[in-house]
C-alpha positions, 0 to 999 in steps of 0.5 A: 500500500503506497501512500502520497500527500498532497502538498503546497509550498512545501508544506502538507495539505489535508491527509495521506491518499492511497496510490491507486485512488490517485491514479484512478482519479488523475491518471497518475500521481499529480506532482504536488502529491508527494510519498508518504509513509504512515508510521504507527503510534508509539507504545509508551513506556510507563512514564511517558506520554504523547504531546499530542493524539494526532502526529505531526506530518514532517518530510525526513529524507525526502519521504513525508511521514507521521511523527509522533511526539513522546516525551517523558513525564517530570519528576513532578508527574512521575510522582503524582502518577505514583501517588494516584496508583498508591492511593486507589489501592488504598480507597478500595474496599478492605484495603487493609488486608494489603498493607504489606503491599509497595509500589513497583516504581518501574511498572507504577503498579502496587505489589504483593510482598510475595510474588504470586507463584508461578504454574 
């Protein structure tokens, strides 16, 4: 599936189109319309987020693509997302029957203080 982008003085109009529906249409691949590459959203490590749902369309070594743009939480965020976690474990419904369990800071998920065995 090959992708083109219509552009503009060097700049990217509307969305991607599939090669086969710009043939269909004009007859061949117009010369505004430019190669594409669509590029899938990152998975994001535990403390990382997307500075935006959408990518940004940039032209990398004469190839339009998605970029998308990761970046990695403060130290003030990383510790209000820990806190967040620590404190819906302890609202829940007996949660004084896990106050043993800690806070795996590397996965930011609450863990027992015997690792459930594995069969």
């Amino acid at each position: 599936m090959k992708l083109y982008i219509e552009t503009e003085n060097g700049t990217t109009k509307n969305h991607p189109a599939l090669e086969e529906n710009l043939i269909a249409a004009f007859g061949s691949i117009p010369a505004h319309w430019e190669p594409f590459t669509r590029v899938e959203r990152p998975l994001l490590g535990v403390y990382q987020l997307l500075e935006s749902q959408e990518p940004v369309y940039t032209k990398i070594d004469g190839v339009w693509t998605d970029v998308w743009l990761v970046r990695d939480l403060t130290a003030e965020e990383k510790t209000a997302k820990q806190l967040a976690v620590i404190t819906a474990f302890n609202t829940q419904d007996q949660a004084s029957n896990w106050s043993a369990w800690t806070l795996d800071e590397a996965t930011c998920t609450m863990v027992p203080p015997i690792p459930r065995p594995d069969f």
